[in-house]
N, C-alpha and C positions, 0 to 999 in steps of 0.2 A: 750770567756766570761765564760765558763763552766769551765776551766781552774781554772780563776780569785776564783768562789764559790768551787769549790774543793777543793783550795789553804786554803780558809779563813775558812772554817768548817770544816776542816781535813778531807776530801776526799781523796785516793791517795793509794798510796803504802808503807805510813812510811815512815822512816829516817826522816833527818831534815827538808825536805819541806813539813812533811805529815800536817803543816797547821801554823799558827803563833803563834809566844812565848805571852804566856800569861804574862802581868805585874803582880805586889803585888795587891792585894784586895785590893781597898778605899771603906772603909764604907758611906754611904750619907744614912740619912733617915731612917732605918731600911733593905736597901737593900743595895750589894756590887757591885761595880764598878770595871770591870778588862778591861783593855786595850790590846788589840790585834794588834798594828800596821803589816799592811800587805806591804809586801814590794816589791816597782814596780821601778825597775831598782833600780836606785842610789837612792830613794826618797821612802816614807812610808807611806802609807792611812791610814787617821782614821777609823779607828774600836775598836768595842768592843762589852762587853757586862753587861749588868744587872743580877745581880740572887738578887732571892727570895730565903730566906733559908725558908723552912715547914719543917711540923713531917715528910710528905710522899714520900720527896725527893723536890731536888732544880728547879723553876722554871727560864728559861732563855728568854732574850730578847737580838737578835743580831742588832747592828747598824753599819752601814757603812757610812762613809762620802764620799763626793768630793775632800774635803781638802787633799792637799799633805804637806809633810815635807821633810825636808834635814836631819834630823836625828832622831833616833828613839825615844829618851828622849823626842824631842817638839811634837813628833806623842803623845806619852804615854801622857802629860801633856794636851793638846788638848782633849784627848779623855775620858781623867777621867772629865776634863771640862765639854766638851759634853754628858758626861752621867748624870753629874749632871742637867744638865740643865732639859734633859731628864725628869729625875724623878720629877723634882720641877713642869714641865709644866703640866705631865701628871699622877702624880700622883701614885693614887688606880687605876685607868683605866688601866693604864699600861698590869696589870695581869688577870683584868676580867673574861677575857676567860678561865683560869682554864688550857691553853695548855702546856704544859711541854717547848716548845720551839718554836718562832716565833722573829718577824721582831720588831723594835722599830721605 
């Protein structure tokens, strides 16, 4: 399991597995949406995450799903989904806390 969050937050050693390729930025709202599919065996987890652009640097929120995929396009397309959803439910709450980096 420790594995799995090392993989997805760039924990590691570098090279190509030191964490998952970021998709293109979808803008929603005032905030950006980047997709991270993380890749388990043949198949791809949704992830991603939020940023908040400010003056004093970017705030982020990472999300991880359940949901698997067969290819990394329907991971990416799922996941800018789910982040939209994200922010429409949750809003201005979302960043309340002021933390540079947390959980969505």
């Amino acid at each position: 399991m420790a594995s799995f969050f090392s993989k997805l937050f760039g924990g590691g050693s570098g090279g190509k597995d030191a964490g998952p390729k970021m998709g293109d930025p979808v803008p929603h709202d005032g905030l950006i949406i980047r997709a991270a599919p993380v890749p388990e065996g043949s198949q791809f987890r949704l992830s991603g995450v939020i940023i908040k652009e400010t003056e004093t640097g970017n705030l982020e929120r990472n999300f991880v799903r359940a949901d698997l995929f067969t290819s990394r396009e329907e991971a990416e397309d799922f996941t800018i989904r789910k982040g939209k959803q994200i922010i429409d439910e949750q809003g201005s709450r979302l960043f309340a806390d002021g933390a540079e980096t947390g959980r969505a």
